[in-house]
C-alpha positions as a Markdown table, in Angstrom:
| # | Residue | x | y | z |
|---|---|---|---|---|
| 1 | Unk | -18.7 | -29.1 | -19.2 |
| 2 | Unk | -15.5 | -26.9 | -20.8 |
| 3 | Unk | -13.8 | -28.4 | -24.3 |
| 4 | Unk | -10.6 | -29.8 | -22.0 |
| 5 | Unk | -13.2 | -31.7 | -19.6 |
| 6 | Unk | -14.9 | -32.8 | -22.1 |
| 7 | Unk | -12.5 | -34.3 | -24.3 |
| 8 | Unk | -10.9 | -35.6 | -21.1 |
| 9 | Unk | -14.2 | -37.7 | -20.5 |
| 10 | Unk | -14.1 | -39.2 | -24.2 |
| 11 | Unk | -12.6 | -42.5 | -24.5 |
| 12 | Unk | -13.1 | -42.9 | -28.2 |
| 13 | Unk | -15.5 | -42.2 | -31.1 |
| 14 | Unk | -16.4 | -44.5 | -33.9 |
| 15 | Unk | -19.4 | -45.4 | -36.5 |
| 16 | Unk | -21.9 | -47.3 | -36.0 |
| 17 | Unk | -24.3 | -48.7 | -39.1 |
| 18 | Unk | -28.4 | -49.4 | -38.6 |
| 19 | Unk | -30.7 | -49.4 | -41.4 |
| 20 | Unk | -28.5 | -48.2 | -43.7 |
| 21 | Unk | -27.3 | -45.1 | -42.2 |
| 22 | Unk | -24.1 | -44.2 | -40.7 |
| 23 | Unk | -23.9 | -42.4 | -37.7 |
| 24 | Unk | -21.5 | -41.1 | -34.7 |
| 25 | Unk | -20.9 | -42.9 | -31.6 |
| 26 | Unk | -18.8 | -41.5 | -28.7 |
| 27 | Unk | -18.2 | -43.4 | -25.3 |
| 28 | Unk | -18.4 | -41.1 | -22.3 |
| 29 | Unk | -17.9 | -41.1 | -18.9 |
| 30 | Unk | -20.6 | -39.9 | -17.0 |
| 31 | Unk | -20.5 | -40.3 | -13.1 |
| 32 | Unk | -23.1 | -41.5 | -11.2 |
| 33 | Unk | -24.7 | -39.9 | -8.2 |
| 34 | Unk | -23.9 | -43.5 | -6.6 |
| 35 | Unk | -20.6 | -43.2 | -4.7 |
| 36 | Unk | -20.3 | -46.5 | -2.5 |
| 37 | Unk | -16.5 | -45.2 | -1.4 |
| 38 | Unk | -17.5 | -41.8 | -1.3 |
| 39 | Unk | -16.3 | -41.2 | -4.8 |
| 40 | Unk | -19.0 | -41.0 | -7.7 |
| 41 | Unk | -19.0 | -44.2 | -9.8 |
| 42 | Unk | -18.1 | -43.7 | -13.4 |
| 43 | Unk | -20.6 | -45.6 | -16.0 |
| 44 | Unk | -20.2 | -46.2 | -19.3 |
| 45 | Unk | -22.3 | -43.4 | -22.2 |
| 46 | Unk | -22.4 | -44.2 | -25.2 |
| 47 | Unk | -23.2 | -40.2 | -26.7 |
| 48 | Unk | -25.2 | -39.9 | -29.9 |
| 49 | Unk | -25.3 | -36.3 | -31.1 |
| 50 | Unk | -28.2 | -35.1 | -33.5 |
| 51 | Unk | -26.9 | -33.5 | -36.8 |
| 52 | Unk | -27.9 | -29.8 | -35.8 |
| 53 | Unk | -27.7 | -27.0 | -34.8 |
| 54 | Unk | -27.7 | -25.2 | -31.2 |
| 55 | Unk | -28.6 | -26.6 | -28.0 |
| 56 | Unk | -30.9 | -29.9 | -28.6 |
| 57 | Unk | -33.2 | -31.9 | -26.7 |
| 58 | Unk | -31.9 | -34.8 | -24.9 |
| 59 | Unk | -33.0 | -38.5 | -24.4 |
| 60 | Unk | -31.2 | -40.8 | -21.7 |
| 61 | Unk | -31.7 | -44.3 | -22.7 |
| 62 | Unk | -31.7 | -47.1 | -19.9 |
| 63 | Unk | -31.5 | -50.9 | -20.6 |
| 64 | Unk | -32.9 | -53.6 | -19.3 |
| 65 | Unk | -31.7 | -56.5 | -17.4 |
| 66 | Unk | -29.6 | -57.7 | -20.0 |
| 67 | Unk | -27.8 | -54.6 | -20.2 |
| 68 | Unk | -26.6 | -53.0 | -23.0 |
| 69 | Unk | -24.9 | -55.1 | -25.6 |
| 70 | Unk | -24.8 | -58.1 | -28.0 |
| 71 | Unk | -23.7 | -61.5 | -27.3 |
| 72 | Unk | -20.4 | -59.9 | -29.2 |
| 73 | Unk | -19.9 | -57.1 | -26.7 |
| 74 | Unk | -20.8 | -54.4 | -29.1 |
| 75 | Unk | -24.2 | -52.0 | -28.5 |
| 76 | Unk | -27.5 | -54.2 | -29.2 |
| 77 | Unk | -29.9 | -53.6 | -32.0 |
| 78 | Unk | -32.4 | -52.4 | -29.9 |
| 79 | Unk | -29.8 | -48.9 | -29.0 |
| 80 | Unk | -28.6 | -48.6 | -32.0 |
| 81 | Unk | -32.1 | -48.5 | -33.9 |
| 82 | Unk | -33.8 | -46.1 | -31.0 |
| 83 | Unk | -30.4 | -43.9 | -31.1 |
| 84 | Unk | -30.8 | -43.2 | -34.3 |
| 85 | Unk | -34.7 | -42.9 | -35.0 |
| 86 | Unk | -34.3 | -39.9 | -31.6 |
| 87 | Unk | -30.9 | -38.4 | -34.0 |
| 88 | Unk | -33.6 | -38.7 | -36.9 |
| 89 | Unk | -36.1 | -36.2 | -35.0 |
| 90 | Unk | -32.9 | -33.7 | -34.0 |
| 91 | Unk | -33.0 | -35.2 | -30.4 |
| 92 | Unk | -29.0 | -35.9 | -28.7 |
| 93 | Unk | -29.2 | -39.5 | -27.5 |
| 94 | Unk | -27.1 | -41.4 | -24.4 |
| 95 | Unk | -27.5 | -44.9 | -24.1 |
| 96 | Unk | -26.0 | -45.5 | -20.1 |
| 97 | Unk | -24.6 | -48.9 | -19.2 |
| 98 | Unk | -25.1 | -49.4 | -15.5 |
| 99 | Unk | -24.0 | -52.8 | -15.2 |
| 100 | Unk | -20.6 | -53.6 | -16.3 |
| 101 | Unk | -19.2 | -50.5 | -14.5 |
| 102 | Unk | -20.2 | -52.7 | -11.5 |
| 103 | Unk | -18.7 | -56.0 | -13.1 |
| 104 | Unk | -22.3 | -57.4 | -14.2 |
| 105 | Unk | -23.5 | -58.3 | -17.1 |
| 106 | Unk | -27.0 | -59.3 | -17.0 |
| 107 | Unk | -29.5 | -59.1 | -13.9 |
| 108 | Unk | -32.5 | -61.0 | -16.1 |
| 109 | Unk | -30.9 | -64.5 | -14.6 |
| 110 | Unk | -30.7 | -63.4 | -11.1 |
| 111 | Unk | -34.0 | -63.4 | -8.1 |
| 112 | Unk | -35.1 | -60.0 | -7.3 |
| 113 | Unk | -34.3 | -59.2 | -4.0 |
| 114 | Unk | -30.9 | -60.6 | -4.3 |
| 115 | Unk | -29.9 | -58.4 | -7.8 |
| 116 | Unk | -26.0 | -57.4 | -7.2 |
| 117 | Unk | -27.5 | -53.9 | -9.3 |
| 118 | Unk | -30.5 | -52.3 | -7.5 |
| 119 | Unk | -33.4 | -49.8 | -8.4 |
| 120 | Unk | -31.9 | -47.4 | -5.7 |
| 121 | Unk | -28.1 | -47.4 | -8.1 |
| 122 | Unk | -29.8 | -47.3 | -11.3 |
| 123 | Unk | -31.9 | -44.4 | -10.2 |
| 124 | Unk | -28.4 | -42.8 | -9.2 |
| 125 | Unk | -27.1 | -43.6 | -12.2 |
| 126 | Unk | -29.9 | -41.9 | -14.4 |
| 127 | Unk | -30.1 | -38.5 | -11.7 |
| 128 | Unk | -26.0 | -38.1 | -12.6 |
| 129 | Unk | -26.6 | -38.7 | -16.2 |
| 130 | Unk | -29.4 | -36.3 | -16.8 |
| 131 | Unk | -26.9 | -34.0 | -14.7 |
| 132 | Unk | -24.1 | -34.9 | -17.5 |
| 133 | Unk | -26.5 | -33.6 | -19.8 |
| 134 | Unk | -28.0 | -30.9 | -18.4 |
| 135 | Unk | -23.8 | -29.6 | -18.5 |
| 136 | Unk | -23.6 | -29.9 | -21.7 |
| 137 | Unk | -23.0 | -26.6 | -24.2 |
| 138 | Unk | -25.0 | -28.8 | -27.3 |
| 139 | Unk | -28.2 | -29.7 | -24.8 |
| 140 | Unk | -31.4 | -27.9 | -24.0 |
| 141 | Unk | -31.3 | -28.4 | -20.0 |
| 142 | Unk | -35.2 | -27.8 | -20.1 |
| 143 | Unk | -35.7 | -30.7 | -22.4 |
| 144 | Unk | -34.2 | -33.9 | -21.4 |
| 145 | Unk | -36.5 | -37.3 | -21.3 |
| 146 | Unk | -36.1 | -40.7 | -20.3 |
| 147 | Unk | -36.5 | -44.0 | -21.8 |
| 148 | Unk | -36.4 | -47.5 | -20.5 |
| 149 | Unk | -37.0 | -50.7 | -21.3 |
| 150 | Unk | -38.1 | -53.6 | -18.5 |
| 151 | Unk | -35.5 | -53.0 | -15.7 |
| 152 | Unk | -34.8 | -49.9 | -17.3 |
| 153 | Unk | -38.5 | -49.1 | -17.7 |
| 154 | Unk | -38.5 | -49.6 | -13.4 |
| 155 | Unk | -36.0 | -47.2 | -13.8 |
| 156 | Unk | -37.6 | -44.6 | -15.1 |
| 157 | Unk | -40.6 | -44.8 | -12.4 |
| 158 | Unk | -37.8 | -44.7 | -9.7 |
| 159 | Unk | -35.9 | -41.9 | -11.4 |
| 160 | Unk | -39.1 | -40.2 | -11.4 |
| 161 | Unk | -41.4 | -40.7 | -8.4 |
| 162 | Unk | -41.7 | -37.9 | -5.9 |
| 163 | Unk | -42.1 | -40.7 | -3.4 |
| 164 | Unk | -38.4 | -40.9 | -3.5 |
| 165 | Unk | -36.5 | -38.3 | -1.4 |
| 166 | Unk | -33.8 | -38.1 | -3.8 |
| 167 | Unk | -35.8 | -37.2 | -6.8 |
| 168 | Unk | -37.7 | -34.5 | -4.9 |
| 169 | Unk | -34.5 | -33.2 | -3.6 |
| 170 | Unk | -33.6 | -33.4 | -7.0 |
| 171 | Unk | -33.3 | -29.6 | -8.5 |
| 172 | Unk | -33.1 | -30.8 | -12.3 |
| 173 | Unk | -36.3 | -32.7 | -13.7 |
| 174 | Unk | -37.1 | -34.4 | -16.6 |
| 175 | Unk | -39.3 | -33.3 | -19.6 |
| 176 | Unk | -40.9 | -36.3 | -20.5 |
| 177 | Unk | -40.4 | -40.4 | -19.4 |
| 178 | Unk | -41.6 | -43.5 | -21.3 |
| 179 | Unk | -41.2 | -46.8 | -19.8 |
| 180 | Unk | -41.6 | -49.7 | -22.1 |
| 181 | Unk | -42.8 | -53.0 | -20.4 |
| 182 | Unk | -41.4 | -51.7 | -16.8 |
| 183 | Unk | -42.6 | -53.6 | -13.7 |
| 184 | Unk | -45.2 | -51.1 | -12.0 |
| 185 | Unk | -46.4 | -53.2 | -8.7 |
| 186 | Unk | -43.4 | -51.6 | -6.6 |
| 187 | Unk | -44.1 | -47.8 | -7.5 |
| 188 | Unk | -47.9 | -48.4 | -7.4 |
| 189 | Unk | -47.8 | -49.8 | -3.7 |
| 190 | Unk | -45.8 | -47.0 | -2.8 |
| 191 | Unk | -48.5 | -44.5 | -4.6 |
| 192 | Unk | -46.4 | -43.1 | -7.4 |
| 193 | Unk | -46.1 | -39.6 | -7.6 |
| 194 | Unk | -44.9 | -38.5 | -11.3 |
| 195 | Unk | -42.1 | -35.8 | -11.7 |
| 196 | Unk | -42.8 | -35.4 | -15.4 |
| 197 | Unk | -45.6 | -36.5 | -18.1 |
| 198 | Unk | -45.2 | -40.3 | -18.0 |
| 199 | Unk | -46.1 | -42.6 | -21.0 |
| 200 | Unk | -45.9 | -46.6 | -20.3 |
| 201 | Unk | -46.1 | -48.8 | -23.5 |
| 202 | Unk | -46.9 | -52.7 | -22.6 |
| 203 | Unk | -47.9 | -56.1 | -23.5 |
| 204 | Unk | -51.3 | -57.4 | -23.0 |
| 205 | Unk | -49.8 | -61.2 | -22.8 |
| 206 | Unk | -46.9 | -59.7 | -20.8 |
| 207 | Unk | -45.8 | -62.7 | -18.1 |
| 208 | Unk | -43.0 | -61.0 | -16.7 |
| 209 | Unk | -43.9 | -57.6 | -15.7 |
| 210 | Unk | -47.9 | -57.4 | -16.3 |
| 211 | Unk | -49.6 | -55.1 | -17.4 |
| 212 | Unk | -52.6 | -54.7 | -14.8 |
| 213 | Unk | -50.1 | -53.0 | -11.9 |
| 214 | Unk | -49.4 | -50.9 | -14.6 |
| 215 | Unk | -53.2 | -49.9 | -15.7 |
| 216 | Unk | -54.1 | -49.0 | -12.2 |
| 217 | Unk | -50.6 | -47.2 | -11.6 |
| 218 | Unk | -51.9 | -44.8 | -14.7 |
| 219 | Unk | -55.9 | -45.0 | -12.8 |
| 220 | Unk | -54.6 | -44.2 | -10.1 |
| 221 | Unk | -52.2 | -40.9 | -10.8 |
| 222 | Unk | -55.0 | -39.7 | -12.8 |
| 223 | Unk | -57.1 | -39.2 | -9.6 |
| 224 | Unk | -54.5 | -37.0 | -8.6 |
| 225 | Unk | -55.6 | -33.2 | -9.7 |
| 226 | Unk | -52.1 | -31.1 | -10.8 |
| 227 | Unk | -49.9 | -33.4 | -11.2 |
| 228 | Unk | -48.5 | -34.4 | -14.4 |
| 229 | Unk | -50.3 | -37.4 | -16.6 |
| 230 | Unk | -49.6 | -40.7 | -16.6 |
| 231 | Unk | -50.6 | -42.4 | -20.2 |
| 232 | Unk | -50.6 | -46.2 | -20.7 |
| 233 | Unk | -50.7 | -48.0 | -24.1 |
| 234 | Unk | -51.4 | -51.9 | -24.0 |
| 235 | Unk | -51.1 | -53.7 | -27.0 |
| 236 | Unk | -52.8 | -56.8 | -27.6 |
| 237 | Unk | -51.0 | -60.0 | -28.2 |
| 238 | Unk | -47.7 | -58.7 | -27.5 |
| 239 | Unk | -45.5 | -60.1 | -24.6 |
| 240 | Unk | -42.3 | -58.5 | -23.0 |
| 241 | Unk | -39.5 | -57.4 | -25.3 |
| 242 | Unk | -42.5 | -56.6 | -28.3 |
| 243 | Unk | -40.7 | -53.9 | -29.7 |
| 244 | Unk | -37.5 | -56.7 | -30.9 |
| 245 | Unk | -37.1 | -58.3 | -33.7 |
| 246 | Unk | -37.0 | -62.0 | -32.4 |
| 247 | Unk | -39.7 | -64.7 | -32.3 |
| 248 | Unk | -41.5 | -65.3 | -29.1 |
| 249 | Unk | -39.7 | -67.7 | -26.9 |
| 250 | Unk | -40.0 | -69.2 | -23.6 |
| 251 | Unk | -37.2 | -68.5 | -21.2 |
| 252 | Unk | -37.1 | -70.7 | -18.5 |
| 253 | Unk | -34.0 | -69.6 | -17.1 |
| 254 | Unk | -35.5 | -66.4 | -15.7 |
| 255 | Unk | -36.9 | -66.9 | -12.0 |
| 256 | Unk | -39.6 | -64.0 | -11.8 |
| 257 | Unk | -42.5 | -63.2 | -13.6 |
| 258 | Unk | -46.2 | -63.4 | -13.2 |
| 259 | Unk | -45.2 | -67.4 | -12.6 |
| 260 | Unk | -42.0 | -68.1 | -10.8 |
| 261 | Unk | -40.4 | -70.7 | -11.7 |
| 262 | Unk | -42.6 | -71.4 | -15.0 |
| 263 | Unk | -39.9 | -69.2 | -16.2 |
| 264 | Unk | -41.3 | -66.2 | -19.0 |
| 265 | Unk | -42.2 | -65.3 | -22.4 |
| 266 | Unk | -40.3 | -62.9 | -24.4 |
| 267 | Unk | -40.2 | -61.9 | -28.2 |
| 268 | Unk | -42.0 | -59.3 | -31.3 |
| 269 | Unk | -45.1 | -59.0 | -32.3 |
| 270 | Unk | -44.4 | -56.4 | -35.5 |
| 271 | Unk | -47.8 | -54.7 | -35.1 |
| 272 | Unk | -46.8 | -53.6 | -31.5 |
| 273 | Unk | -43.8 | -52.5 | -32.8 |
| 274 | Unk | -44.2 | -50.3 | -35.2 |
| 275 | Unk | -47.6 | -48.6 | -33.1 |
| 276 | Unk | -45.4 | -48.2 | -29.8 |
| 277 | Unk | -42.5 | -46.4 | -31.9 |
| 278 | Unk | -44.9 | -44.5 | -33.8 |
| 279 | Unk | -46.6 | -43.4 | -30.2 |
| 280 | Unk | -43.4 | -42.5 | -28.7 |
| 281 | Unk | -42.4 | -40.1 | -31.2 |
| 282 | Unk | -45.6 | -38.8 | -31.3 |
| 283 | Unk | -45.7 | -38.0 | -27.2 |
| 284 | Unk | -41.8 | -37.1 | -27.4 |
| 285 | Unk | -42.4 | -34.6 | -30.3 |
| 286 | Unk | -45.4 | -33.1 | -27.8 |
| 287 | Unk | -43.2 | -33.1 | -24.9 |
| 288 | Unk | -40.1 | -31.8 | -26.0 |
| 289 | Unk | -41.5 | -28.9 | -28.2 |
């Protein structure tokens, strides 16, 4: 993307504060390969350049059903502490909001199957962001990854399954994916085909998007000779959303899960935490070399 193009796409910069530590934000405009009146959707980027030098690694950052923000509109916790622990390694960051863009905000509330945002637009979304990237002067094209969380962590099995036509048509892949707590039954019935290493972090106790489809998802892919890894951590104890800071909680206002209608458990368990951030780093830093 030239300077005029790019300053053109760049609504407005500010700073954001987590853990101390002050750091750019810039909102974007980043189009999606999605185009439902033949003209390509623009989403929402929130760009997080790494303090240094030459072109950097890249890491697209997908949300989860309850998109992007705070009760208050601004960039949840969750972002802002993963955007800057990837700025911390060197690593650009782009958090993409797929859902207000398409007047949403939250999916967590609504049936799947009758979600007003699909898998097949969010995977649109993230194949036209990693192309925003990839245009980029300050980014190393060879060394993008993806991370997700929940819906976002679906995402990243759509965005990367050679089952899909649109990611094998796809010239430009991925480096590396990690999917925390993502729900794995869809691409393991379809026989999931990764693009790019794959590492899935997950709750034992997880009653929204279990873990077990998930186990035999990675059991399965490893049967497959040539084909990049699929790696699988499950932490014990630990139920959806274990990398937060909240308590656990019931949410009964969320119709799927393991238990329709029983509604689902979400909240931290610290241990998790810490291990799955710790692990991520660890298979980024492997990854992205």
């Amino acid at each position: 993307m030239n300077a005029l193009r790019h300053l053109a796409s760049c609504l407005w910069a500010g700073v954001l504060l987590a853990g101390g530590a002050a750091f750019a934000q810039q909102r974007v405009e980043v189009p999606s390969l999605d185009a439902p009146d033949g003209h390509a959707l623009a989403l929402v980027g929130h760009w997080f350049a790494a303090d240094a030098p030459g072109r950097r690694p890249a890491v697209l950052l997908l949300h989860g059903c309850g998109g992007a923000y705070d009760a208050k509109g601004q960039l949840g916790v969750r972002m802002r502490e993963y955007t800057r622990l990837l700025n911390e390694q060197g690593w650009h960051a782009l958090v993409l909001d797929s859902l207000t863009p398409r007047g949403e905000r939250e999916l967590c509330t609504q049936r799947i199957g009758t979600r007003t945002v699909t898998l097949t637009q969010r995977r649109r979304d993230t194949l036209g962001a990693l192309r925003w990237l990839a245009a980029r002067d300050d980014v190393d094209a060879g060394r993008l990854a993806l991370l997700g969380w929940s819906n976002g962590g679906s995402t990243v099995l759509a965005s990367t399954s050679l089952r899909q036509r649109e990611v094998e048509a796809e010239p430009l892949k991925p480096r590396a994916a990690v999917a925390f707590y993502p729900g794995c039954k869809t691409e393991l019935e379809r026989g999931y085909r990764p693009d790019a290493p794959l590492l899935i972090l997950i709750g034992a106790s997880d009653d929204w998007t279990p873990a077990e489809p998930c186990r035999q998802l990675a059991s399965e892919a490893a049967k497959a000779p040539g084909q990049p890894p699929v790696q699988i951590e499950v932490y014990p104890d630990a139920y959806h959303d274990f990398d937060g800071h909240a308590p656990v909680r019931l949410r009964r206002d969320v119709p799927n899960g393991e238990h329709p209608g029983e509604g689902v458990h979400v909240g931290s368990n610290p241990a998790a935490r810490e291990a799955s951030r710790q692990r991520l780093l660890d298979f980024l830093r492997e990854q992205l070399k």
